[in-house]
N, C-alpha and C positions, 0 to 999 in steps of 0.2 A: 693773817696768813693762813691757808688753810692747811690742818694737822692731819696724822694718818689717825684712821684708825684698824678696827679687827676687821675683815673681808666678811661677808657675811655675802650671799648669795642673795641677789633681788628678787622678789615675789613677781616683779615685770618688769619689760623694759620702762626706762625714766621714764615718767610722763612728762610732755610738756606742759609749763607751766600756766601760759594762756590759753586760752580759747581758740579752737582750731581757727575760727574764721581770724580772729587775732592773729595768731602764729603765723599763718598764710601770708598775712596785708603786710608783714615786719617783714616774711621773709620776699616777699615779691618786691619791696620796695627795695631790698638790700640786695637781688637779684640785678634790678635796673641799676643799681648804682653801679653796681662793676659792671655791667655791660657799656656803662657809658661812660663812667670816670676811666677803667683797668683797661677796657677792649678798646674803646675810643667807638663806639659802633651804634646807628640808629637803630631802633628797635625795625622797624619795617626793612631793612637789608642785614637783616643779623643770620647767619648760617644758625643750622642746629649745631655745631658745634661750638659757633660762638654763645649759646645756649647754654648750652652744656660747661664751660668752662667759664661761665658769670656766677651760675647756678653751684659748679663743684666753690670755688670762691668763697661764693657765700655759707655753703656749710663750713667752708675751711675756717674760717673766723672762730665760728665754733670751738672747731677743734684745735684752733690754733689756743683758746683761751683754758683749757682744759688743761693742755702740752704744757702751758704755763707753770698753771696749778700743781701739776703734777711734778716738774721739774725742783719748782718749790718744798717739795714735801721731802722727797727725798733727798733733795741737799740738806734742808735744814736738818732732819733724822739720819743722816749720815749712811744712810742704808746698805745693805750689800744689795749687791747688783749681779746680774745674771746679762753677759757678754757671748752672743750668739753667734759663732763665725762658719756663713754657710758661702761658698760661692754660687748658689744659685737663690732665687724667690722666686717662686712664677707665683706673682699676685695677680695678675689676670687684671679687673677691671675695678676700683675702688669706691668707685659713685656710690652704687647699691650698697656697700658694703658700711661707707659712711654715712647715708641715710639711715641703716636702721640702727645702728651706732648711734646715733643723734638724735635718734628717736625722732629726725624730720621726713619718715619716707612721704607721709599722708601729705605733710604741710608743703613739701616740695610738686608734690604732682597740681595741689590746690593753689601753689602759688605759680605755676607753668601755666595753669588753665585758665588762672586770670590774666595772663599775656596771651591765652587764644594757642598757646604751644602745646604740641603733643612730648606726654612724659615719656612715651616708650622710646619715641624717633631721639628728642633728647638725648636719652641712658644709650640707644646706639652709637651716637656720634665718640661713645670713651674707645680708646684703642687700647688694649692689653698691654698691660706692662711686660717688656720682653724679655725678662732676669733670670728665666728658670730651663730647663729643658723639662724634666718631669718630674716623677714621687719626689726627689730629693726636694729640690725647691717648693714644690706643693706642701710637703711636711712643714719646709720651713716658715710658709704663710702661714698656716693652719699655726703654728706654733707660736706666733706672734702675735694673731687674733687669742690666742686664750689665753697667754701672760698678761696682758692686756687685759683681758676680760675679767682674769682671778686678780688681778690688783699686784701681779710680781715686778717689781722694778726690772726694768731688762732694758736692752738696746740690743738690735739685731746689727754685723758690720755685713757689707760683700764691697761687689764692684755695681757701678752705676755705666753698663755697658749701652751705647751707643746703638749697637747695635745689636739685637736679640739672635737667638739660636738662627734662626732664618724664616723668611715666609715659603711658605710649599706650594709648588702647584703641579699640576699632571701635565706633561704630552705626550702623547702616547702612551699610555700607563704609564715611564719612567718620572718621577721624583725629580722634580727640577730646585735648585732652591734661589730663592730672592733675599738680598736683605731685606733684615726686618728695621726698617730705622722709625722704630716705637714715639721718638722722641723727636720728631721734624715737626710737628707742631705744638710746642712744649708740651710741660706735665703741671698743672694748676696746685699737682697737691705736693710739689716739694718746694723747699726752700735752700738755696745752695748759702752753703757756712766757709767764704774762703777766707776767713776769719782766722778757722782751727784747721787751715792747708797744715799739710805735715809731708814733709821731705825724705823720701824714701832713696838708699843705696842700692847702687848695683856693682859690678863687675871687680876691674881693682886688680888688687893683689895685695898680699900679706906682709908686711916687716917684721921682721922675728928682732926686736927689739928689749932690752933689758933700761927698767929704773933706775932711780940712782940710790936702791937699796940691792940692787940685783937680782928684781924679781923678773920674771920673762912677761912683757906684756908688749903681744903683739899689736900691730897696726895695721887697720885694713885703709890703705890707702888707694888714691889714683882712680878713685869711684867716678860713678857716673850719676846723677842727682838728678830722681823725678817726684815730682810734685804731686801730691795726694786731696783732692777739693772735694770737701762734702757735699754731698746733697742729701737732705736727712726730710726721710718720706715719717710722718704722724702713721700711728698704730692706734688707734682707737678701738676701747674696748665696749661690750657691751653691755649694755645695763649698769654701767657705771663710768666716774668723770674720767678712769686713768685713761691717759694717751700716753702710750711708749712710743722709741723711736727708731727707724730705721734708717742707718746711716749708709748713703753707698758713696764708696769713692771713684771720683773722676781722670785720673792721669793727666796732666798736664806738664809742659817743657817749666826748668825752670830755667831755661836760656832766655835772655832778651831777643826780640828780630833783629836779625844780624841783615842790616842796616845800609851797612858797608857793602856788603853784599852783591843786593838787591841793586843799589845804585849800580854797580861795575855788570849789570845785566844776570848775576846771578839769582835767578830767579828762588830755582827750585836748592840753591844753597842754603839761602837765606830763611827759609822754612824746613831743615833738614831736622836739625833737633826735632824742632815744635811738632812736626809732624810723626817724629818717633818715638817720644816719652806718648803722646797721644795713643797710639798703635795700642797700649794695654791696656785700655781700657775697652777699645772700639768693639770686640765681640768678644760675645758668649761662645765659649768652645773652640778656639781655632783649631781646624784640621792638624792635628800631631802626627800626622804621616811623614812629616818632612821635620829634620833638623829643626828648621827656624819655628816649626810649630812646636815641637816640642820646648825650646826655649821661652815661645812667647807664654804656654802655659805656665812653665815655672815662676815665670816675672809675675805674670799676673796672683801666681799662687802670693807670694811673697810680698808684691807690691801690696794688697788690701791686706793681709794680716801685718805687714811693718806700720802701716797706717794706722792701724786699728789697734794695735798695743800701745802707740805713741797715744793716742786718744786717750786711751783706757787710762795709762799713766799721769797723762794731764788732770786727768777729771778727779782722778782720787788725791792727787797731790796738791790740788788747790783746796780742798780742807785741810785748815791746820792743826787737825787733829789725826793725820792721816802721814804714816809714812812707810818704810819697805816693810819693817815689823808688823806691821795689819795687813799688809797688800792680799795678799789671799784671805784674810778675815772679811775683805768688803769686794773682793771682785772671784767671781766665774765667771772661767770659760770653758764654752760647750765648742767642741771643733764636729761641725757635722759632714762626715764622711772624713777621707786621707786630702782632701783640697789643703786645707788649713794645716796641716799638721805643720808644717814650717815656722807654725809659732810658738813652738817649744824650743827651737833651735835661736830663734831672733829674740825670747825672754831672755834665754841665757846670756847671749850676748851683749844686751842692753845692761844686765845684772854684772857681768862680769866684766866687759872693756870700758862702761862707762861709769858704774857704779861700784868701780872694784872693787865685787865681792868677790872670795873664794869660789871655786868651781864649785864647791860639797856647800856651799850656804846659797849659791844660785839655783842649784837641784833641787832643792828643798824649797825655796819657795814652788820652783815650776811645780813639779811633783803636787804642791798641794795648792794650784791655780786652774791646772788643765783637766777638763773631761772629755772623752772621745767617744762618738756615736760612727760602729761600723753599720754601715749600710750595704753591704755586700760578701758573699762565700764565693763568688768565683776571682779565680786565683788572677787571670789579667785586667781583673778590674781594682786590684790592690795596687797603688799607683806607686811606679819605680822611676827613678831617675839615674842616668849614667854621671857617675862620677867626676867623670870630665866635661859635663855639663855643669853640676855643681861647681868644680874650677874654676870654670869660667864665671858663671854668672854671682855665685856666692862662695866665695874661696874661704873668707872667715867662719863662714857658717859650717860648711863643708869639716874645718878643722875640730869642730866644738862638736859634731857628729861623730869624728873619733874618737871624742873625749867620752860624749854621753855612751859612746858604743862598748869603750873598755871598761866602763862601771856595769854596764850590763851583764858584760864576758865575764868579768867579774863575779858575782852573781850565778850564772850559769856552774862554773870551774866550783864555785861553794856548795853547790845544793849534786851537781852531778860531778866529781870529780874527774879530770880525765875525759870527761866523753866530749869530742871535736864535734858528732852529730848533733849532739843538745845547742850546740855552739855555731853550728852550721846555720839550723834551723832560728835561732834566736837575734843572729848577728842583726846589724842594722845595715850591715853592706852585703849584699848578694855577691857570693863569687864564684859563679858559675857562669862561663866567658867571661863578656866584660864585665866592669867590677859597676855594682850599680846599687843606690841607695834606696832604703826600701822603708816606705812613708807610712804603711800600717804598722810595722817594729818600731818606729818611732813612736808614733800616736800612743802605742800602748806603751811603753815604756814610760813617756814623760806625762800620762794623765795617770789622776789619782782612781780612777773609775773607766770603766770599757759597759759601753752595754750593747747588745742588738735589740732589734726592733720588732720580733714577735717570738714567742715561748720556744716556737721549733728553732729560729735561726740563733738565739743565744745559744742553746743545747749543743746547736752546729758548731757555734765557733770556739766554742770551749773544748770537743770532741776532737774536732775533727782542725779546723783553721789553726786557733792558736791552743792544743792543750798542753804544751813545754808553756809558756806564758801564763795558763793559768795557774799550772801548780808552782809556777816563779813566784805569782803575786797571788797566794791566796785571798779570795772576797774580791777581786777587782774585777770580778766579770760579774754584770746583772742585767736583767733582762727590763725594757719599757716597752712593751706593747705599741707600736703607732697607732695614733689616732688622728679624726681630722676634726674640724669646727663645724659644727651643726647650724650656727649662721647663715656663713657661707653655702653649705651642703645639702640644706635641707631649708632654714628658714627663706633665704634670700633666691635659692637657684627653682624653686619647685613653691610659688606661692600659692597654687592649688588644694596640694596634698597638705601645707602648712596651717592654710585655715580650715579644712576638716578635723586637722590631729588638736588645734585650739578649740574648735567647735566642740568636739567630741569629750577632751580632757576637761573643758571649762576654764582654763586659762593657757599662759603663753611661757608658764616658770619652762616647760620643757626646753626650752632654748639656751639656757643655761643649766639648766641638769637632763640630760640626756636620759637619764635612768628612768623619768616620769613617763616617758614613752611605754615604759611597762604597762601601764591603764589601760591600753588598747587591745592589749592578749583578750580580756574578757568580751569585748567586741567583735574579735576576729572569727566567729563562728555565726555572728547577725548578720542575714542574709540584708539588710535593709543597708545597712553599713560597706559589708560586701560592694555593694553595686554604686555606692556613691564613695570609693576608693577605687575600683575601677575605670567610674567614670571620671574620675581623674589622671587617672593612668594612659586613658584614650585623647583625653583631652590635649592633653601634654604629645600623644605620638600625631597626633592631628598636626600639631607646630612641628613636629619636627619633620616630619612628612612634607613639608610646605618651606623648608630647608633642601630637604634631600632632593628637591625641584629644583627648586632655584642655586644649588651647588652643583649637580649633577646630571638632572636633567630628566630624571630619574623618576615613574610615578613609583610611590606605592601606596598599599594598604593600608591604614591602621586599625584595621581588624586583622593584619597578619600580628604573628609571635614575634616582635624586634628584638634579635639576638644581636649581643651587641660586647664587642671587644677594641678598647679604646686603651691607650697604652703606649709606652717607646715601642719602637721596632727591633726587639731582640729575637735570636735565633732561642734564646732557653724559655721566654715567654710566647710562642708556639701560635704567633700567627700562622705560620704553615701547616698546623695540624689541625685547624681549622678548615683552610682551605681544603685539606684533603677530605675531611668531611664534606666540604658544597660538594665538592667532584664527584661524592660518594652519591649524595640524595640527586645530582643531574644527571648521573650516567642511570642510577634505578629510575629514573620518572623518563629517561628516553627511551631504556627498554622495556617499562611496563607506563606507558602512559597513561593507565588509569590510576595508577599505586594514590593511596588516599593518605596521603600527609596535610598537616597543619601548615599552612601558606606562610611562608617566614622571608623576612626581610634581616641582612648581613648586614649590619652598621659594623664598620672598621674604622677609627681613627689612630694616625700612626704619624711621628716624622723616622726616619732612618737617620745616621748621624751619615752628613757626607761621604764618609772614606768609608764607609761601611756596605762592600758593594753587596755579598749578599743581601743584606735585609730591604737592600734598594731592588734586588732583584724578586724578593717578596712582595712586595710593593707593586713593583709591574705585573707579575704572577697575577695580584687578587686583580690589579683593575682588570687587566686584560681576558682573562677567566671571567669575571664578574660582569664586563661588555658582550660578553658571546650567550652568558646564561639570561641578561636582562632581556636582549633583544629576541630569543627562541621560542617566538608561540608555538612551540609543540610541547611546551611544560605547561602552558596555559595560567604563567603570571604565580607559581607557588613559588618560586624562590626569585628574591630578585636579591641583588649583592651592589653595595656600594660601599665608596671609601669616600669620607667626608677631606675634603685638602684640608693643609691648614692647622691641623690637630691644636685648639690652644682653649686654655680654663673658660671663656666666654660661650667657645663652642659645646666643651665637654659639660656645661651648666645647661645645655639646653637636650643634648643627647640622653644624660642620668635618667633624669627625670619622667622620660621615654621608655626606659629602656625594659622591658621583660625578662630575659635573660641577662646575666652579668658571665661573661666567657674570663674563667682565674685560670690559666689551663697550664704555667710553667712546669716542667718537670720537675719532682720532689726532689727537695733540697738546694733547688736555686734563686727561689724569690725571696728575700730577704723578709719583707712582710708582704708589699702592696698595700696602696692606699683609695685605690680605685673598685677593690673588691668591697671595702668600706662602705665608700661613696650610694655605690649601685643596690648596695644592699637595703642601706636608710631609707634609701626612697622607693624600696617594693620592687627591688627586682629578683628575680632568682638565683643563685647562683652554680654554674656545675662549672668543676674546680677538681684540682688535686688536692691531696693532704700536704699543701705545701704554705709557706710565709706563715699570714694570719690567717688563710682557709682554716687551719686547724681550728682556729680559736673561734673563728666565726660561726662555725659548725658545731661547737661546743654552746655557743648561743643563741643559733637559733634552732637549735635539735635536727636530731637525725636527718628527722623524717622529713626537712624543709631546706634543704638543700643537693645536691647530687653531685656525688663524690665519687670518682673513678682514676682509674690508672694507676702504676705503679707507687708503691710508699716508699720515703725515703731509704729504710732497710731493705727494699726490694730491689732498688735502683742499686744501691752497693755491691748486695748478691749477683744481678745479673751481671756488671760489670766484672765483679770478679771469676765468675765461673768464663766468663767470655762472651762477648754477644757481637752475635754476626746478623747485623739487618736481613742481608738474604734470604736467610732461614722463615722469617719471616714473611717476607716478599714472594717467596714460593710456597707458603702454606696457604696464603690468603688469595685464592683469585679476586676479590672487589679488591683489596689492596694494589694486588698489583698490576688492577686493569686503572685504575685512578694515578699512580704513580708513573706505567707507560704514557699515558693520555698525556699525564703533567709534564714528560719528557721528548713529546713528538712536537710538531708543528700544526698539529691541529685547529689552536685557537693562534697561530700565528701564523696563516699559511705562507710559505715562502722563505718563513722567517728561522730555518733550524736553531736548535740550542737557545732561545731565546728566554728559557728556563732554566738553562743547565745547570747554575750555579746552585738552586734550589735540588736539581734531581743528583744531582752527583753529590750533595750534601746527604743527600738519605740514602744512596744505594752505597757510595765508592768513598764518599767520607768517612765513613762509619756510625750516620747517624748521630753523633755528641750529642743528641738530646732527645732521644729517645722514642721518637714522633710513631714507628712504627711498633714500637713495643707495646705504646699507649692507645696505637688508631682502633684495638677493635672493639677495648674497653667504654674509649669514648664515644663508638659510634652508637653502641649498647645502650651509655647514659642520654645519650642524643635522645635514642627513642623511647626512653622514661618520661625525657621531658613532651615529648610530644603527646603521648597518652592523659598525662599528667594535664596540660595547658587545655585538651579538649572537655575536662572535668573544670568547668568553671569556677562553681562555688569551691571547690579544692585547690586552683589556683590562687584565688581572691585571700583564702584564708590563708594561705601560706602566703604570699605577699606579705598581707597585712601583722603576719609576725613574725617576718626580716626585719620590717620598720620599727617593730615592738621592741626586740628583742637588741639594738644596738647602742643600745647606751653605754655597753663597755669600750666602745671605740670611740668615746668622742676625745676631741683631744685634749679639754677640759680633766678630766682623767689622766691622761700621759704627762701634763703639766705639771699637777699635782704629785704624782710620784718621781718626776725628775726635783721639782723644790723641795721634797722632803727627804728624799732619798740621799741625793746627789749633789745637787746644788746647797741644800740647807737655807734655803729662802725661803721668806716670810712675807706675805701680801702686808700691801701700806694703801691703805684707801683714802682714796679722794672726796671730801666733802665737800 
C-alpha cells in the first residue's frame, strides 16, 4: 500500500517513465480503445470531440489510479482533512490542465498525431465547466489545484449545476442571455457516486415536544426530502501522485413516478416532484428578484452544505478510531464567502436533535470545525435572509439561530454592558423593518478564524465591517493574501512566455515555486531578452487579434497597446470610468485629428448578472459607443473598442496573455483583493490601478516605478464622503468631463434612440455618483497619459513587463495554501509515493 511521506517540493514535473515514442504508442493504443470499446465509434467518422473525450479517458485512468493511491493513504493515516465549501468553481476547461498534471501534454499531442489528428482542434472540442460566475469560484479552482499540488488532503463540496451562470451574447449592444447547459454532452472527467446519495430536509414545521425525562426536544417534522447525488470531479496535482476530490451534488426527487398518475392522463402530475427537487440544482445564481428566487437560493444554499456535512460525517465515522471527540481534530471547514454559512446552523442540529448533545457541547465542537473566508466590504453583498423565509423553508434551523444569537448577546451584554447599539450591530437578526437573518454575523460567530483576502481588505473589516466582532473575539481576524496557480496561469494558459522564462532559468521548478521567477530581474535590463519577451507578447496579441475577428468582426492591430479590463460587471469595479476615458481620447482625436497618441485597442470582458439593469446598461454603453468609434475613419484606426461575448476562464486564458495593460480601476476600498490583477500581471502586463484589494500589495512587489497608480486612497474616499461630495461640482469644473458625460447622455451614438444611456448618466450626475467615477476621471486620465509616454519608450516597457512577471511569486496560490494549513487549517501534506 502506498505510505505518506514529508512533502518536499519537485525539482520538475514527474517524468515519464518510458520513452517518449513508448509513452505515445501505450497511450495511442489506450486512446483507440475508448474510442472504440467506451464511444462505440470508427476512427474514420469520429468527431473532434469524440477525440477529445477517448483522449480525456485515457489520461483519466491515470488519474483515476492515483485518486486511488491517495485515497489509500489518507484512510489508512487517518489524516485530518481540509473540507472546502464554496458554491461556485469556475474550472474553466481541465484537458490542459490534466495533461501537464500527468506529465502526458507531449505524449498526448504525439499519440493524436499518430491518428493523423490535430492537438489544438482536439483541446477545443472541451466546453468549460459552468460552476462559477467569477474571482470567487476562480479562487476556488486555483485553490484546489495547489492542495493538490502541496500534497494537503482536502475535498472541495458545491453544487453540480446543470446549468451554468448563462451563455452571453449581444443584439444590439444589449446583453442577452442563453443557458449554458455545460453538460448536454457529458463530462469524461466525473464519476457519479449514487452510492453516498444523502437525503436532505426541507420545509416542515416544529413540535415542541418533551422526553420522558422531561427534557424539551423538539421535532422538526412534516418535511419534504430531496435527494443529494455526487458527482466527484479528480483534482490532480502537479508534480506529484496526489489527486483530491471535488465533490458536487446533483438534486434529485426522492419520490418514485407516480405511476397512477400518468396512466389517468396526468402527465405533467406524474413528474411534479421529480421535476422540483431537480429545480436546485438546475442553475448557478437564480435571479433573486422575486420571492421564489430568493427561496430557491436558500435551498440551494442549504441543500449542498446538508449534503456535505452528512458526507463529512460518514467518512470520519467509518474509521474506528474516530468519533464526536476528534470530530474537529480530523475535519476542517473553510466556508468561502456568506454562501455556506448555513453550516453552522445544520452542525448544530445534527449535534444536538440527532446526537443529543447539549447546546454548549454542540458550540463547541462548531466553534472549533468552522473557518470563514469574507470575500466582500460592501454592505448588500453580505447576504441576508427574511425571517419568514427561514420559517418557511428551515423553521428548525431558524430556532437554533435564536439560540446561537442569545449566546452572542450574551457576550455583547458581558464585555459592553448596557449598550443595545453594541447589540444592535452584533445581533444575528437585523431589525430594521422586516426582521431578517443576517449570514456574515453568523459565519463569524460560529467559525473559530475570519480572514479576508488581501492586507487592505482585512484592515477594512476589522475597521470598519465588523470592529464590535473583533474586539468580541480577539485574534479571530487574519488576513490570507489571494493568490492563483501558476499552472493554470501562466504555465498552461501562455506556453510561449512559459518556455522562455524555462529557457532563460534553466529549468521548470518555477512552476511550483513561484518565487524562482526572481532570476529574471537580472535579465530585465538585456536588450536581447527584452525583444524575445516581447516578441512573445506580440505573438500572443496576433491570436488574440484573430479572435477579436472572428467574435467581433473587429480588425485590429497588434502593434497597438491592448488595454484590457476583463472582470464581473460591477458598478464599484468602474467599467464606466473607463469608457469615459474612450470618450475622452474620441472626442480629442475628432477635434484635433492630428493629436499623436499610441494606437490602442479596448478589450472588455464582462457578464452582468440578469437583474442587474445597470451594469446591463454598461454593457450596451461600451458596445454601442465602441460600434460608432470602430467604424469613424476620421480617427484613422487609433482606437478601436471591443467587448469579447461570453466572458469565461478558456477565453480569459487566451486574452491575459495578450494583454499590455491590465485596467484594476475599483474605487478604494471596494475590491476585496482581485484575482485577475494577479493573473495579468504574471504574464507581463502592466498595471494602472487604485490603491485598492491586492493593488496595494502588488505594487509593493513590483516597485513604484512599474506600475501606475492613481485616484483617490481609501482615507481619501472617507474624507470626501464625509465633508460631502456633490459630482456637479465636478461636472462644471471640468469642461472634457463634462463635454464626455453630455455626449454619454444625448443620442448621438443612438440616434433616435433618447435615454438609451440614462441609467449610466443619471448614475453619475443625479445619483450621486456611489463610486466615485468623477472624482477619479482626471486623475485617471493623467495616468492614462503616463502610460502612453511610457509604452512609446520600448526598452522601458519591456523592462517593466519583464519585472511584473519577476516580481509575482508572492501571489501564487501555492503560498496562500500554505498559510491557510499552517495558520488555520493546521494541516500537514501526506505524499504520495
Amino acid at each position: 500500500m502506498p505510505t505518506a511521506k514529508a512533502s518536499k517540493p519537485a525539482k520538475k514535473a514527474a517524468p515519464a517513465s518510458a520513452k517518449p515514442d513508448e509513452s505515445a504508442q501505450k497511450l495511442s493504443a489506450l486512446i483507440h480503445r475508448h474510442l472504440v470499446s467506451t464511444l462505440a465509434r470508427h476512427e474514420g467518422s469520429a468527431t473532434p470531440h469524440d477525440w477529445w473525450v477517448a483522449t480525456a479517458l485515457a489520461v483519466r485512468d491515470t488519474i483515476h489510479e492515483r485518486m486511488i493511491a491517495t485515497q489509500a493513504v489518507h484512510n489508512a493515516d487517518n489524516v485530518r482533512r481540509l473540507y472546502y465549501f464554496s458554491l461556485e468553481y469556475l474550472m474553466g476547461r481541465l484537458f490542459g490542465n490534466n495533461l501537464l498534471a500527468t506529465d502526458m501534454l507531449e505524449t498526448a499531442r504525439a499519440a493524436l498525431a499518430a491518428h493523423g489528428q490535430d492537438f489544438e482542434k482536439i483541446r477545443d472540442a472541451e466546453v468549460d465547466m459552468g460552476l462559477g460566475n467569477g474571482g470567487l469560484g476562480r479562487l476556488a479552482a486555483c485553490f484546489l489545484d495547489s492542495l493538490a499540488t502541496m500534497d494537503y488532503p482536502a475535498l472541495g463540496y458545491g453544487i453540480y449545476y446543470e446549468f451554468g451562470l448563462f451563455r452571453q451574447q449581444f443584439v444590439n449592444g444589449h446583453q442577452v442571455e442563453h443557458p449554458d447547459n455545460w453538460i448536454r454532452f457529458g463530462n469524461p472527467w466525473e464519476v457519479v457516486r449514487p452510492e453516498y446519495a444523502q437525503e436532505v430536509r426541507v420545509y416542515g414545521r416544529v413540535e415542541n415536544v418533551f422526553d420522558d425525562r422531561g427534557n424539551y426536544r423538539p421535532r422538526w417534522v412534516d418535511t419534504k426530502t430531496i435527494l443529494g447525488v455526487p458527482h466527484d470531479i479528480p483534482t490532480a496535482g502537479y508534480g506529484t501522485k496526489t489527486v483530491n476530490l471535488l465533490r458536487l451534488w446533483a438534486s434529485q426527487s426522492t419520490e418514485d413516478f407516480d405511476l397512477a398518475a400518468f396512466n389517468r392522463g396526468g402527465y405533467f402530475e406524474a413528474v411534479r416532484e421529480q421535476t422540483s427537487a431537480e429545480t436546485v440544482s438546475k442553475v448557478l445564481y437564480p435571479n433573486d428578484k422575486t420571492e421564489n428566487g430568493k427561496e430557491l437560493r436558500l435551498m440551494q444554499q442549504y441543500f449542498f452544505v446538508a449534503c456535505s456535512l452528512r458526507d463529512i460525517i460518514r467518512r470520519h465515522l467509518r474509521n474506528p478510531a474516530n468519533s464526536w471527540a476528534n470530530f474537529s481534530g480530523k475535519v476542517a471547514v473553510q466556508l468561502n464567502d456568506t454562501h455556506p454559512a448555513i453550516a453552522v446552523v445544520e452542525l448544530m442540529r445534527i449535534l444536538v436533535d440527532e446526537e443529543n448533545m447539549s447546546l454548549e457541547a454542540a458550540w463547541g465542537i462548531v466553534g472549533q470545525t468552522f473557518a470563514y473566508t469574507n470575500h466582500t466590504l460592501l454592505p448588500e453583498a453580505l447576504e441576508k435572509w427574511s425571517v419568514g423565509l427561514f420559517e418557511k423553508v428551515l423553521p428548525r434551523h431558524l430556532q437554533l439561530i435564536y439560540e446561537i444569537n442569545s449566546r452572542v448577546l450574551h457576550l455583547v451584554e458581558a464585555k459592553w454592558p448596557g449598550d443595545d447599539g453594541k447589540k444592535r450591530v452584533c445581533s444575528l437578526i437585523e431589525e430594521n423593518g422586516g426582521k431578517m437573518v443576517r449570514m456574515a454575523n453568523l459565519a463569524v460567530a460560529g467559525s473559530h478564524t475570519v480572514n479576508g483576502v488581501a492586507a487592505l481588505h482585512t484592515a477594512l473589516l476589522k475597521q470598519d465591517l465588523f470592529p464590535e466582532f473583533d474586539a468580541l473575539y480577539p485574534g479571530k481576524f487574519q488576513n490570507k493574501t489571494n493568490g492563483i496557480t501558476p499552472r493554470r496561469w501562466l504555465l498552461k494558459c501562455n506556453p510561449r512566455l512559459s518556455d522562455l522564462i524555462t529557457k532563460r532559468l534553466g529549468h521548470t521548478d518555477w512552476a511550483r515555486d513561484l518565487d524562482l521567477l526572481r532570476g529574471l530581474e537580472k535579465s530585465a535590463g538585456d536588450a536581447a531578452f527584452q525583444s524575445e519577451f516581447m516578441a512573445v507578447k506580440r505573438a500572443n496579441k496576433v491570436e488574440l487579434a484573430a479572435i477579436i475577428k472572428a467574435e467581433c468582426g473587429v480588425e485590429v492591430s497588434p502593434d497597438a497597446l491592448f488595454d484590457v479590463q476583463i472582470k464581473r460587471l460591477h458598478e464599484y469595479k468602474r467599467q464606466h470610468l473607463n469608457l469615459l476615458h474612450i470618450l475622452a481620447l474620441y472626442r480629442r482625436l475628432l477635434q484635433h485629428p492630428g493629436l499623436d497618441i499610441v494606437p490602442r485597442v479596448f478589450v472588455f470582458g464582462a457578464k452582468a448578472a440578469p437583474g442587474y439593469d445597470l451594469a446591463k446598461n454598461i454593457i450596451r454603453a461600451i458596445n454601442v459607443i465602441g460600434a460608432r468609434i470602430n467604424g469613424d475613419a476620421r480617427i484613422g484606426g487609433k482606437l478601436k473598442v471591443v467587448f469579447l461575448p461570453n466572458y469565461r476562464v478558456s477565453l480569459a486564458e487566451k486574452i491575459i496573455p495578450a494583454a499590455d495593460l491590465s485596467e484594476q480601476i475599483s474605487t478604494a476600498g471596494k475590491e476585496a483583493s482581485g484575482t485577475g490583477n494577479m493573473k495579468l500581471s504574471l504574464n507581463g502586463a502592466l498595471t494602472i490601478g487604485t490603491l485598492d484589494g491586492a493593488n496595494v500589495e502588488i505594487k509593493e512587489e513590483v516597485g513604484d516605478e512599474n506600475i501606475f497608480i492613481f485616484g483617490l486612497t481609501v482615507e481619501q474616499v472617507a474624507a470626501l464622503w464625509a465633508r460631502g461630495y456633490n459630482p456637479r461640482d465636478l461636472y462644471n469644473a471640468d469642461e472634457e468631463l463634462r463635454g464626455v458625460i453630455d455626449w454619454l447622455g444625448s443620442d448621438y451614438f443612438t440616434p433616435g434612440e433618447h435615454g438609451a444611456f440614462g441609467a449610466v448618466h443619471h448614475s453619475l450626475l443625479h445619483g450621486g455618483d456611489p463610486y466615485l467615477l468623477l472624482a477619479d476621471f482626471r486623475s485617471y486620465c493623467d495616468a492614462h497619459a503616463r502610460v502612453d509616454a511610457t509604452y512609446r519608450d520600448k526598452r522601458k516597457w519591456a523592462k517593466m513587463a519583464i519585472l511584473n512577471t519577476a516580481r509575482m511569486g508572492k501571489f501564487s496560490s501555492d503560498r496562500t495554501i500554505r498559510e491557510y494549513a499552517e495558520q488555520i487549517w493546521k494541516l500537514k501534506p501526506a505524499r504520495i509515493s
